[in-house]
C-alpha positions in Angstrom: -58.1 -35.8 -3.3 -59.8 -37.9 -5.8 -58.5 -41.6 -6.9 -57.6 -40.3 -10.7 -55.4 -37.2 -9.2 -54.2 -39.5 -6.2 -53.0 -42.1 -9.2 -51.2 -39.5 -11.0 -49.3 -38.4 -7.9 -47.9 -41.8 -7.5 -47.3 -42.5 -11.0 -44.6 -39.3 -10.6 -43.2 -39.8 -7.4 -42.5 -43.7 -9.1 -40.6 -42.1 -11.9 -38.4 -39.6 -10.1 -37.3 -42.7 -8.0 -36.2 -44.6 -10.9 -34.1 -41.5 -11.8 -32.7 -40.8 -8.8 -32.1 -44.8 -7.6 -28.3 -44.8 -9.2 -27.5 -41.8 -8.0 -28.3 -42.4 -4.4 -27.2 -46.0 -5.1 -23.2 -44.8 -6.0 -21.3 -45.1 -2.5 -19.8 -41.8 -1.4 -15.9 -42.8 -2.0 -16.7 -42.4 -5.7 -16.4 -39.0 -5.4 -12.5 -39.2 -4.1 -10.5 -39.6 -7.3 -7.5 -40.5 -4.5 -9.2 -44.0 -4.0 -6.8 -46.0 -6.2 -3.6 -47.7 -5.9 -0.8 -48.6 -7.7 -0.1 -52.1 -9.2 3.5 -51.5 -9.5 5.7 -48.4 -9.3 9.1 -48.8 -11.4 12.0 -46.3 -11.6 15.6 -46.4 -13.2 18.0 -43.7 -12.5 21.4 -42.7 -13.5 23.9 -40.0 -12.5 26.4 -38.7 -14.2 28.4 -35.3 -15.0 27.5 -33.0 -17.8 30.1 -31.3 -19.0 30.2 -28.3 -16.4 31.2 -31.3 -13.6 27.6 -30.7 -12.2 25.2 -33.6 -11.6 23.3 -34.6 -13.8 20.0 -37.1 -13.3 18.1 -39.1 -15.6 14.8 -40.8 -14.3 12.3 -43.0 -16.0 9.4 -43.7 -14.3 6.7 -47.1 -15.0 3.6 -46.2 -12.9 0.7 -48.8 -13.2 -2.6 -47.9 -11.6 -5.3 -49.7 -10.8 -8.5 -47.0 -11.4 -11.9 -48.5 -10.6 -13.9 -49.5 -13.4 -16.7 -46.5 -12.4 -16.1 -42.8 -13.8 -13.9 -41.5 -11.6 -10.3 -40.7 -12.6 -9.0 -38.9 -15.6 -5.4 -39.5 -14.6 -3.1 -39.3 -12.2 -1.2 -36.5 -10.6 2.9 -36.7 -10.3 4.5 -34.1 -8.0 8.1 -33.6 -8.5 10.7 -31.4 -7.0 12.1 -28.5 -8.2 14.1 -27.2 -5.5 16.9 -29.1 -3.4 19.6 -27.7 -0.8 18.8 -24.0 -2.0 19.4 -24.8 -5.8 17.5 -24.7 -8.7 17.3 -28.4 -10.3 16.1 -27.2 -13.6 13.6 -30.0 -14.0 12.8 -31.2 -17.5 10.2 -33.3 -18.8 11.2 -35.3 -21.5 8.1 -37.3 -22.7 4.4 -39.1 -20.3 3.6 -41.9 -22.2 2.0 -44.5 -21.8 2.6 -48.5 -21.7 2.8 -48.8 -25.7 5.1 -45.8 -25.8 1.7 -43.5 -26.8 2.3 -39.9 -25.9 -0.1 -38.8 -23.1 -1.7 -35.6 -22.5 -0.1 -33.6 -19.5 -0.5 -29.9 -18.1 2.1 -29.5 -15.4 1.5 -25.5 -15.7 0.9 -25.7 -11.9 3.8 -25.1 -9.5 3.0 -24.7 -5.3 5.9 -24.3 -2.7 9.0 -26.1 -5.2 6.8 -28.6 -6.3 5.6 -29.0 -10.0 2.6 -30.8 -10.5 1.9 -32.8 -13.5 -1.3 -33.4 -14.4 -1.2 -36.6 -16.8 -4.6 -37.6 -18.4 -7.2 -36.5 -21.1 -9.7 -34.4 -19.1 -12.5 -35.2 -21.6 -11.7 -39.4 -21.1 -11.9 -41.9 -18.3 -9.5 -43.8 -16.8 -10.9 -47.1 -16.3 -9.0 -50.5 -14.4 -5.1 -50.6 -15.0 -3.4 -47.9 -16.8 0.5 -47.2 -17.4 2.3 -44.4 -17.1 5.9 -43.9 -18.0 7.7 -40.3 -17.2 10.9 -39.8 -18.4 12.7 -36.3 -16.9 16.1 -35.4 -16.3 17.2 -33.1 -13.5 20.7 -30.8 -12.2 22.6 -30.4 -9.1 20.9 -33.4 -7.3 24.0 -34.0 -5.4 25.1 -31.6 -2.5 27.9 -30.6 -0.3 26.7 -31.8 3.4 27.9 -29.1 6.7 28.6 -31.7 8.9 30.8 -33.9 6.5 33.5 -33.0 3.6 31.7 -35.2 1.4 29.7 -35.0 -1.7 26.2 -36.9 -1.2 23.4 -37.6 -3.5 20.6 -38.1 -1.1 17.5 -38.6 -3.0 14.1 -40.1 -2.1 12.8 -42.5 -4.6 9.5 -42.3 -3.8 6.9 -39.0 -2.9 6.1 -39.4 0.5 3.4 -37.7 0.9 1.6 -40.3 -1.5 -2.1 -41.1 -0.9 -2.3 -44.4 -2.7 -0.1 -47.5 -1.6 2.0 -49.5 -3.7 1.7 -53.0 -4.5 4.9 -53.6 -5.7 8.3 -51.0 -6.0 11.6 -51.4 -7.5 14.5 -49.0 -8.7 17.3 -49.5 -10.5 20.3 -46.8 -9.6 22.8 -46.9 -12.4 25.8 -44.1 -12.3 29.0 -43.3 -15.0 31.7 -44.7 -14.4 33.8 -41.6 -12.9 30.8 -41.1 -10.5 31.0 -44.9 -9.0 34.9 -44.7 -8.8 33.9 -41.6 -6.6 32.3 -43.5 -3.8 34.1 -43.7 -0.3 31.3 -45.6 1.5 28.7 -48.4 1.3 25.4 -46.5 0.2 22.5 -46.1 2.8 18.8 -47.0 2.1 16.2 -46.4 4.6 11.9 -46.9 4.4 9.2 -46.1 6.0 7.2 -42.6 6.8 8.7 -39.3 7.2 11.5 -39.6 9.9 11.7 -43.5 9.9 15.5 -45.3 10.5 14.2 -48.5 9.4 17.0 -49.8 6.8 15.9 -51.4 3.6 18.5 -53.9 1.4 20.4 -52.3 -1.4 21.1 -55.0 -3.7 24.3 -54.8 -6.4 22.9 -54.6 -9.8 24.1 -57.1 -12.8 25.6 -54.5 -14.9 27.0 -52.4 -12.4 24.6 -49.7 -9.6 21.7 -50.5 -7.3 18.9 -51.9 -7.2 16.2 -51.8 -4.3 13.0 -53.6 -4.1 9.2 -52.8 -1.3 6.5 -55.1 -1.9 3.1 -53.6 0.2 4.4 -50.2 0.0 1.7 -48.1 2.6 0.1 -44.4 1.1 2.7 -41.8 2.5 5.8 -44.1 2.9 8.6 -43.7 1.2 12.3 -45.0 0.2 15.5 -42.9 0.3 19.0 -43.8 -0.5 22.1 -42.1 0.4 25.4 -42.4 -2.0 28.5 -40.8 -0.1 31.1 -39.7 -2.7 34.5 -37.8 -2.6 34.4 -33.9 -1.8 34.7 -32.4 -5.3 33.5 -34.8 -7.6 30.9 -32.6 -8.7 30.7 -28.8 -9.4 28.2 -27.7 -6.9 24.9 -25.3 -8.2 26.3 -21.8 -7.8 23.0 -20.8 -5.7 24.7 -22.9 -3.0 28.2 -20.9 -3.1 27.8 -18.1 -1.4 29.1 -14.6 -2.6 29.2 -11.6 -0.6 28.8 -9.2 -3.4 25.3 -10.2 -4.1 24.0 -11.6 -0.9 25.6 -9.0 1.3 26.9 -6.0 -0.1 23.6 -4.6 -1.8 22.1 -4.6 1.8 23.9 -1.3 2.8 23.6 0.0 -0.8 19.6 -0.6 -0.3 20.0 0.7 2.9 21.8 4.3 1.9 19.0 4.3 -1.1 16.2 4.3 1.3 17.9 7.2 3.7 18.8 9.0 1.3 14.9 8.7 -0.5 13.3 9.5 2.7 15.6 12.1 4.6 16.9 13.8 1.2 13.5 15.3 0.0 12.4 16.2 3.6 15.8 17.7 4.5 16.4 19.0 1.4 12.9 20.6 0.8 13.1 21.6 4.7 16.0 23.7 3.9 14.5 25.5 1.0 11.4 26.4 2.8 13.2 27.6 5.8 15.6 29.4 4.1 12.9 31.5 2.2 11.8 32.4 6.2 15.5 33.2 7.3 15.5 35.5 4.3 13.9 38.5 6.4 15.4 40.7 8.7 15.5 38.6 11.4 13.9 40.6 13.9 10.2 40.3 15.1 9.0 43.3 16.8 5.3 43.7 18.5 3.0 45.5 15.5 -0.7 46.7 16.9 -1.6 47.3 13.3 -1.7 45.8 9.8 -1.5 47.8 6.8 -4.7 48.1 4.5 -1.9 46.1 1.7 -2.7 42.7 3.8 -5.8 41.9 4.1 -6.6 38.6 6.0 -7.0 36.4 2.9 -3.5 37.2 1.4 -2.0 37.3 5.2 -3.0 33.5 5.6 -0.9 32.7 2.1 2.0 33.9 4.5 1.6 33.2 7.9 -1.7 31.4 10.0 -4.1 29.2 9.2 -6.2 29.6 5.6 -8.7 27.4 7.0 -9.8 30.3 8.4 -8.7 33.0 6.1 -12.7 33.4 5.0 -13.8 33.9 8.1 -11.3 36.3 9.4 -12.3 38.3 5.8 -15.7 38.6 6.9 -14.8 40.0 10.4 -12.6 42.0 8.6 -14.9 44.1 6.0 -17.2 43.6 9.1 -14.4 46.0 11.4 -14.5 48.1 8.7 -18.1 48.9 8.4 -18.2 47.5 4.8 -20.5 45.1 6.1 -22.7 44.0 9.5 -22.8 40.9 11.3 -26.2 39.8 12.8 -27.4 36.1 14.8 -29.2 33.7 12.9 -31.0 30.9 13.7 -28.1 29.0 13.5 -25.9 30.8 12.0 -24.9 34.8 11.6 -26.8 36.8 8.7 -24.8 39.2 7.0 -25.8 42.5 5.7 -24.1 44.7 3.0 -23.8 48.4 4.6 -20.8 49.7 2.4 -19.6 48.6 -0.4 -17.3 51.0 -1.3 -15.1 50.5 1.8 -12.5 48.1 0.1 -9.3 49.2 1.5 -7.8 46.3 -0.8 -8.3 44.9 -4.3 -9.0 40.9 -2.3 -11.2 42.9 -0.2 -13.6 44.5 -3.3 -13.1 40.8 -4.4 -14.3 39.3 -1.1 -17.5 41.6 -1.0 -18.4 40.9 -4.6 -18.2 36.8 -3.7 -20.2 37.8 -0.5 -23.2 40.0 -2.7 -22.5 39.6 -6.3 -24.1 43.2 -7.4 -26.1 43.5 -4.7 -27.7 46.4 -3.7 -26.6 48.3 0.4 -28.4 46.3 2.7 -29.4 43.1 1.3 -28.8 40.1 3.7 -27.2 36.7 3.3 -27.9 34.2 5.1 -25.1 31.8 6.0 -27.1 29.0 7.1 -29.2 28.7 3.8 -27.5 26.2 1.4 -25.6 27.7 -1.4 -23.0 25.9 -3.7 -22.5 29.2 -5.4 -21.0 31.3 -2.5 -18.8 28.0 -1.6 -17.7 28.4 -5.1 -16.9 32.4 -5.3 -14.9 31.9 -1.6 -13.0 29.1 -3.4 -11.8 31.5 -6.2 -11.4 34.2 -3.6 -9.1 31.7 -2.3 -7.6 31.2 -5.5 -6.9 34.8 -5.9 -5.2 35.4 -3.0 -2.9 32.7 -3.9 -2.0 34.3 -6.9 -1.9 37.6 -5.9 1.1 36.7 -3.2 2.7 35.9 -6.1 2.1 39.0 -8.0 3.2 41.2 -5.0 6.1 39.6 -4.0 5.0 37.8 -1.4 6.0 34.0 -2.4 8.0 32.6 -5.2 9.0 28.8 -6.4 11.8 26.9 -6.5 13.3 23.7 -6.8 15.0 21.7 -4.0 18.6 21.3 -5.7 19.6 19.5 -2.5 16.5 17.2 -2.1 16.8 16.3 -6.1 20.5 15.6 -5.9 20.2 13.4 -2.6 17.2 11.4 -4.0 19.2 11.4 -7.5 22.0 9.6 -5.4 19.6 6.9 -3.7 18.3 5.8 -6.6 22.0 5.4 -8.0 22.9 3.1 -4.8 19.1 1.4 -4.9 19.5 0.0 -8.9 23.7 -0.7 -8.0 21.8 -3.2 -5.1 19.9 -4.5 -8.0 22.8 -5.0 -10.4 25.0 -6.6 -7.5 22.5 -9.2 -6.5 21.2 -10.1 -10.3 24.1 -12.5 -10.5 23.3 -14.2 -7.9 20.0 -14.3 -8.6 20.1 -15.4 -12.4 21.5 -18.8 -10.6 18.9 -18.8 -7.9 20.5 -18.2 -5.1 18.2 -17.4 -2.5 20.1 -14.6 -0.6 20.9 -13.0 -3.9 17.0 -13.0 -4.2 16.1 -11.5 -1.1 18.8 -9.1 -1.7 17.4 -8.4 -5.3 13.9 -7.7 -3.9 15.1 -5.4 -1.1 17.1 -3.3 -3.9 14.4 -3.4 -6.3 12.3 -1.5 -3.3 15.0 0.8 -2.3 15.1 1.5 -5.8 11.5 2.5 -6.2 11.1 4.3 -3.4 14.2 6.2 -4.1 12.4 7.3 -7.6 9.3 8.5 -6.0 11.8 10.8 -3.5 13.1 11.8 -6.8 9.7 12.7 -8.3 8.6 14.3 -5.1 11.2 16.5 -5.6 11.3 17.5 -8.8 8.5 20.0 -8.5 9.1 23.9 -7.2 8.2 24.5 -3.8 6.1 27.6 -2.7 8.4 29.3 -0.8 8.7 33.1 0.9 10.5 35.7 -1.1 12.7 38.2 1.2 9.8 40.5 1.1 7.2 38.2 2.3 10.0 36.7 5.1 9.7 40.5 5.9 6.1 40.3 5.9 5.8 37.2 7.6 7.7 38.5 10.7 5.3 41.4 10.8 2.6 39.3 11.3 4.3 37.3 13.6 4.9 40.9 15.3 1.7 41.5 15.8 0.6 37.9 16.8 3.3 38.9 19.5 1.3 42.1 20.0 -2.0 39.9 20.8 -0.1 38.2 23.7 0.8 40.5 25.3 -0.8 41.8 28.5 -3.1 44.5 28.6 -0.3 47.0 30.2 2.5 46.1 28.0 0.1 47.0 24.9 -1.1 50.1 26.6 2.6 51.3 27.2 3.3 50.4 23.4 0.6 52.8 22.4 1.5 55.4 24.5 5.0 55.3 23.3 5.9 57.9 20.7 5.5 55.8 17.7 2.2 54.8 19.0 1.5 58.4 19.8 1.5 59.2 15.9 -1.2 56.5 15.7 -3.8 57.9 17.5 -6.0 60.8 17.0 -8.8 61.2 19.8 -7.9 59.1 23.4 -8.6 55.6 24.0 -11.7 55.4 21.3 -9.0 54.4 19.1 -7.7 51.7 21.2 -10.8 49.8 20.1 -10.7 50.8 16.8 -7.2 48.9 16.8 -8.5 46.3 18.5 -11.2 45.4 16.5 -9.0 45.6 13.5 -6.5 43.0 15.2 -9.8 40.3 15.4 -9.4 38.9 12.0 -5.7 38.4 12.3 -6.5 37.4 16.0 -8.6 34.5 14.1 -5.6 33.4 11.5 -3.6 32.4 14.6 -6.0 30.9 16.6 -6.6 33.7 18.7 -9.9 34.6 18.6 -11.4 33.9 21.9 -8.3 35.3 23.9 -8.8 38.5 22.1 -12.4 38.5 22.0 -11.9 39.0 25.5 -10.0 41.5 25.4 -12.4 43.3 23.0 -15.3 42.5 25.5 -13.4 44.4 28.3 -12.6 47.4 26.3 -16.8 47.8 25.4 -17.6 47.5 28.6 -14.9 49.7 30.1 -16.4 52.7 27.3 -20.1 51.7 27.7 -19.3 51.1 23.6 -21.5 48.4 21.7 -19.8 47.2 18.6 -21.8 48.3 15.3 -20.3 45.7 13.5 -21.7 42.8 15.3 -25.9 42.8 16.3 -25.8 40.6 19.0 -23.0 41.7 21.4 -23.5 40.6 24.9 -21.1 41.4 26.7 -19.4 38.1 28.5 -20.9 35.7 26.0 -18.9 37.8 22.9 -15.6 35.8 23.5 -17.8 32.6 23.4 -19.0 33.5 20.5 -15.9 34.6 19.2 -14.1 31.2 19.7 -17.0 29.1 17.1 -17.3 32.0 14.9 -14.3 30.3 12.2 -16.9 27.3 12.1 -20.4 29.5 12.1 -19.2 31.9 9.0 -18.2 29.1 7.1 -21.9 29.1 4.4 -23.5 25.4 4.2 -23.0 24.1 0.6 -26.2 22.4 -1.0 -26.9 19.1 -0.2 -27.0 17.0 -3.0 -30.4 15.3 -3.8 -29.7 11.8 -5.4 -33.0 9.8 -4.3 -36.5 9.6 -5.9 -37.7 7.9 -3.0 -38.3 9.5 0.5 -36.6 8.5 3.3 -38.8 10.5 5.6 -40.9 9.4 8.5 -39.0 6.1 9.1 -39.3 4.6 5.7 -35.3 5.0 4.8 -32.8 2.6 5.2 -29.1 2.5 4.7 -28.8 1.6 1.0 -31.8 2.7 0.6 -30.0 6.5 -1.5 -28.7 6.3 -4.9 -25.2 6.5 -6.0 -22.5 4.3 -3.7 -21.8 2.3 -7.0 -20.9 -1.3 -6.4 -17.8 -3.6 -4.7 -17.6 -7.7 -4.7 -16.2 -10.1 -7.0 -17.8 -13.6 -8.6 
């Protein structure tokens, strides 16, 4: 480096000290606007009655504070209760001003665990060396009724105690009417210190009549607290400290019935309803080794089983009935249309039109190949099965009278917990609060119970309770063991049902898979099936890739394998091939956080 650049370097480096000097210079505690301490902290009180009998306190308070004479404070903070004994003290600010009688500006907006904070000062000025502050308020129902004594007490401490600043000098004058002194029984009480402290400090008689009490050296975070014993009854107590069972105890078991009744009356009531729809059959189950060509397996799900795996069992069904074959993929079965005019039902036409739209006898689908428009034709095939148990019969819906009338009922005893504790609360009682807020849940959760059960219910007509117990019959049928089912076909009813020896057997067998599917079945019968091939040296012609003791394997994953794979949506312009994604690294996924 050169002399000339080497010169200009320093010539900088000079002038950012000279900027930064004060700055570094300013001592740390600056930055505390708690470093300060009071000159002189005087207060006058008087208690009297207003003309309920309650107590009634007015304060004026003569803060002096010594600020530094460096920009620091804008003010000074003044905490002061709003809460004693469980009572409301409706605290009032009458006027902040300052030593000339000035108003000052004050935000005492803020309020944290019963204490309101004023915030005295002009935010936009400096508060330099000593500065007055006088803060006239007036509070209620200072005075309490102690538990241990038949007494009433006003036990008040003049000064915050959790103060940060000590106090030079501290006086108070305690003035009270003249019915309130003629109340006393006892020599008042006056103790200083920190929190918990016995020490006793002199209460001097004032010249016109009250107290008055002087500190000099007052430490940050000691106080002084004075303790007037008067006659019980000489003043109305708050009524948040009169306790009232009908607002602090009674809406309990109202709340209580409200919630019951919201939680067990839809679920009982909408319990009944559905059950009753079931009941509405004959009664009877009986073994059935057939289903009639009126239920195919996507309408038999809406009834009874589970429709999660209604569009499988559909495609083993028109698969059974030679409409169409089922082959191995790769990963999953191809299917291949071999008759579409085998549609022994209107859902089953349907079903084969969602499977190949106007296709051609034997094109192929291929399950494993994406395609969001075949998810989208089984959905409406869903759809239509839903509403065609309606048309035929088969389901109906109606509204829970009991579930509506029951909910109806807890919301009636939830908002009469509401309206027993309001009183209460109005005057700030805390149990009446607590009672308030537990009615004012029962009573919204009582609401939703009765919007839950507004709404009809799906429910089973007597003809699809009918129904439903024939499938049941021949879910009963599947169970049974291979003789029992034998014997039932070689009974006289089972006779009728057969035309050419045990051939049919497996025609009937194979017709049970799909249903065997809707209850869960499939692998149990699957083995069945598999014994009955082997038994007849048959292969099914349904199914290209029957193996013999793999079939029921096969059987048991088919629900998941003839589900088709919807298309994968492409959001990302970038690859995330060959290592070079990351998590993130896709679009959508929007955005979360705050500021």
């Amino acid at each position: 480096m050169t002399a000339r650049p080497r010169a200009r370097l320093l010539a900088l480096l000079g002038a950012l000290a000279l900027v930064l000097a004060p700055l570094l210079a300013a001592p740390a505690a600056h930055a505390d606007t708690n470093d300060f301490s009071y000159a002189s902290w005087d207060a006058q009180y008087r208690l009297g009655r207003d003309a309920d009998g309650r107590a009634a306190l007015e304060v004026t308070e003569t803060l002096v504070a010594d600020f530094p004479e460096f920009d620091q404070n804008h003010g000074i903070l003044r905490g002061l209760p709003t809460w004693y004994d469980g009572a409301p003290l409706r605290l009032h600010i009458v006027s902040i001003t300052d030593g000339a009688g000035k108003a000052l500006p004050y935000d005492d907006s803020e309020t944290d665990n019963g204490i309101r904070q004023l915030k005295i000062g002009d935010p936009d000025v400096f508060a330099h060396g000593r500065t007055t502050y006088v803060i006239r308020y007036t509070m209620r129902d200072v005075v309490h009724r102690p538990t241990d004594r038949p007494i009433d007490e006003w036990y008040w401490n003049l000064l915050p105690l959790s103060s940060q600043q000590p106090i030079a000098h501290f006086s108070a004058a305690l003035s009270f009417a003249p019915e309130v002194g003629a109340a006393m029984i006892a020599e008042p009480s006056c103790y200083a210190g920190p929190p918990g402290s016995t020490t006793p400090c002199p209460l001097s008689p004032a010249a016109g009549g009250g107290f008055a009490v002087s500190q000099d050296d007052v430490p940050a975070g000691s106080g002084v607290t004075v303790s007037f014993p008067m006659k019980a009854g000489t003043f109305a107590q708050a009524p948040a400290r009169e306790p009232d069972p009908m607002t602090d105890v009674a809406p309990y078991p109202l709340a209580g019935l409200a919630a019951l009744l919201a939680i067990g009356g839809p679920f009982l009531g909408i319990g009944l309803l559905r059950r009753k729809g079931r009941r509405s059959g004959r009664g009877i189950v009986v073994a059935q080794y057939d289903v009639p060509d009126g239920l195919p397996p996507v309408l038999a799900a809406e009834v009874e089983g589970r429709k999660s795996a209604a569009d499988s069992a559909e495609i083993v069904h028109l698969a059974v009935r030679k409409a169409i074959r089922i082959s191995d993929g790769a990963s999953k079965p191809v299917l291949e249309l071999v008759d579409p005019s085998i549609a022994p039902d209107a859902l089953d036409a349907e079903a084969l039109g969602a499977l190949f739209p106007g296709s051609p006898v034997g094109t192929t689908l291929h399950l494993e190949v994406p395609d969001d428009a075949l998810v989208t034709r089984l959905k409406a095939l869903s759809g239509s099965a839903h509403v065609a148990a309606f048309d035929r019969g088969l389901l109906t819906r109606r509204r829970s009278v009991l579930a509506v009338v029951l909910s109806a009922i807890g919301l009636a005893a939830g908002l009469g917990a509401v309206a027993l504790a309001v009183p209460g609360m109005v005057v700030g009682r805390p149990a009446a609060i607590a009672t308030f807020v537990v009615g004012i849940v029962a009573s919204v959760v009582a609401l939703v119970a009765v919007l839950v059960s507004l709404p009809r219910r799906t429910v089973l007509t007597p003809h699809g309770a009918e129904t439903r117990e024939y499938l049941l019959g021949v879910q009963e049928y599947i169970r049974l063991a291979e003789a029992d089912r034998i014997r039932m076909l070689q009974s006289y009813r089972g006779a009728e049902r057969r035309a050419d020896g045990r051939a049919d057997v497996i025609v009937l067998y194979e017709r049970l898979l799909p249903y065997a599917m809707l209850f869960g079945l499939e692998r149990e019968w699957g083995q069945v099936l598999a014994v009955q091939y082997e038994r007849d040296h048959i292969t099914p012609g349904w199914y290209y890739g029957y193996t013999g003791a793999s079939f029921a394997n096969s059987l048991s994953g088919m629900n998941s394998s003839l589900s088709p794979t919807p298309t994968p949506s492409a959001s990302s312009s970038s690859s995330g091939s060959f290592g070079g994604g990351f998590s993130g690294g896709g679009g959508g996924g929007g955005s979360s956080g705050g500021w």
